[in-house]
N, C-alpha and C positions, 0 to 999 in steps of 0.2 A: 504494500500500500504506500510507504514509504516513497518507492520510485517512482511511481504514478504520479503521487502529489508533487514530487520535486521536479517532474517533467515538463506537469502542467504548470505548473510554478514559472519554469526557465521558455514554456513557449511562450505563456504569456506575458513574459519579460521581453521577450523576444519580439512579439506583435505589439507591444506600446510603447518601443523603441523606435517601429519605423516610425518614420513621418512621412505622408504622404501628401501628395498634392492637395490641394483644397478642393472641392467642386467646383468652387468659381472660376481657379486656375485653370481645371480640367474643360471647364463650359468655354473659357474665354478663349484658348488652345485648342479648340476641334469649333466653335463657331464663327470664330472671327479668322483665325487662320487655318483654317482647314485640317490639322494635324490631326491624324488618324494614326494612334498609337499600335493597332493592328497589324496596319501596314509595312509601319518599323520593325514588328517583328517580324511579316513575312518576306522582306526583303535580307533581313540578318539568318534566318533561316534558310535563304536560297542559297545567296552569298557562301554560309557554310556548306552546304550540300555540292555547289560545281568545283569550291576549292578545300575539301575536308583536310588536306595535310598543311596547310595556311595555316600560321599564328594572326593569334587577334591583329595584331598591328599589319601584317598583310595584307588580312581581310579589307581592314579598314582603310591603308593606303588602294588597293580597291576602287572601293564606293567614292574616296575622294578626287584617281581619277576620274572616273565614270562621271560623276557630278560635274567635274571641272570643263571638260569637255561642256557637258550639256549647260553649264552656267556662260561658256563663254558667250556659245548660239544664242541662249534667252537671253541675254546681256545685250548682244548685237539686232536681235529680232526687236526686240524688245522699242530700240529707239527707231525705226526704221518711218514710224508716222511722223517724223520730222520731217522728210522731206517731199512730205505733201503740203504743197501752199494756202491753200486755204481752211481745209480741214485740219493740219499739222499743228497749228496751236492748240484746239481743242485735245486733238488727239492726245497732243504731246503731255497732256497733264493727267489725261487717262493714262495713258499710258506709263508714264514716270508711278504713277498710285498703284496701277494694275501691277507694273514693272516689279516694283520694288516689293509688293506684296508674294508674289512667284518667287524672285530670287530667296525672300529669307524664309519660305515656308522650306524650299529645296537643304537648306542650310539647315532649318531646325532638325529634318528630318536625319540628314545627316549627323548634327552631331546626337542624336537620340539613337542612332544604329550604330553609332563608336560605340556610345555610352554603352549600348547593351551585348556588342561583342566583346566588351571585356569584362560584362558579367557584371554591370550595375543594373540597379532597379529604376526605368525610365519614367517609373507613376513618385519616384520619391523625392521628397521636396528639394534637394537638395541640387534638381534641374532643371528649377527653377531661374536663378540667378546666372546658370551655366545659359538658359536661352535668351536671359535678357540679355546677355553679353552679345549673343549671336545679332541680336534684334538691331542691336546696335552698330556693328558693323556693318551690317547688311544695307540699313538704311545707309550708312557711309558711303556705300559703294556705288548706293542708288542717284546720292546727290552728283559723283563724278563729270555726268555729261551737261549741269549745269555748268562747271568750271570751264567744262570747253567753250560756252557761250559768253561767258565772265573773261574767258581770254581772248575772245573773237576771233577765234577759228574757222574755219569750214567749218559748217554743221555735218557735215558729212564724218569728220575726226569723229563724233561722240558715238559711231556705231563703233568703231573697231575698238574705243576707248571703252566706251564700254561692256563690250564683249569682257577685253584683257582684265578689265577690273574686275567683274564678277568671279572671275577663274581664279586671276589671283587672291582675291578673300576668299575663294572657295578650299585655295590650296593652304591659307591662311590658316583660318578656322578649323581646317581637317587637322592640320600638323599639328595645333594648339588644342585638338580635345584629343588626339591620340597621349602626346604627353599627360593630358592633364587625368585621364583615367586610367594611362597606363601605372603614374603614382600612387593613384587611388587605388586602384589593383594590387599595389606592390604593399601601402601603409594596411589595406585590410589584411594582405597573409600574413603578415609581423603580427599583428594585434590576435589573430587567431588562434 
């Protein structure tokens, strides 16, 4: 009876240790940005399955090609309704909103499939802060092709500038949550 009680004792130690996202976090995170936590897993789960002899940071280096690529296209697609003349300003601010909303859902999701190839829990609060960071950047990256019109360029520079920029935070952002959960990976086996 003993071990029973000290088991149940140590899970439920165990369960009001984690801390989990809030609902509000979770509601504002799948309706305002679309994140679909599902998803992250079935794509971490794919990723394992084509590459099973891959370490986590493989894997991961991976997905942040993969993304990088695809951040550069949606980066460059992305501004392309600038050089339409009359419709191009409208567009251009749709687009910059739409823009910028695409590149940092791709980013969140990304660093949510590090997070969980190296065996973090992606409902826990603690990636939280890890995405406002992302949120942050991302919007960074979004303002770039105003700078090109700030420095009176061709309009046409803020496609390919834009492209490079999103790639680059994408490859940013990858390198910066490989390390930062590969640490976190490393301080939980210590502490185990």
């Amino acid at each position: 009876m003993a071990i029973t009680t000290d088991a149940v004792k140590s899970s439920s130690l165990v369960l009001s240790r984690k801390k989990t996202q809030s609902m509000v976090t979770d509601e504002f995170l799948y309706f305002f940005l679309r994140l679909r936590k599902g998803e992250v897993r079935r794509v971490v789960q794919r990723v394992k399955s084509l590459y099973p002899d891959d370490s986590p940071e493989q894997l991961a280096q991976r997905l942040i090609n993969t993304q990088s690529v695809l951040s550069f296209v949606g980066g460059a697609v992305l501004h392309l309704p600038q050089l339409i003349p009359v419709a191009g300003n409208v567009w251009k601010m749709a687009g910059f909103a739409g823009g910028a909303s695409i590149m940092t859902r791709m980013h969140l999701y990304l660093i949510l499939e590090i997070a969980l190839l190296f065996g973090h829990d992606i409902e826990d609060k603690a990636r939280v802060p890890e995405l406002i960071g992302v949120i942050a950047a991302s919007s960074a990256s979004a303002a770039v092709p105003m700078l090109v019109g700030q420095l009176q360029w061709n309009p046409l520079a803020a496609i390919p500038t834009s492209g490079l920029t999103a790639s680059i935070v994408t490859q940013a952002i990858g390198a910066q949550a490989i390390r930062l959960y590969k640490k976190k990976q490393s301080i939980a086996k210590e502490t185990a």
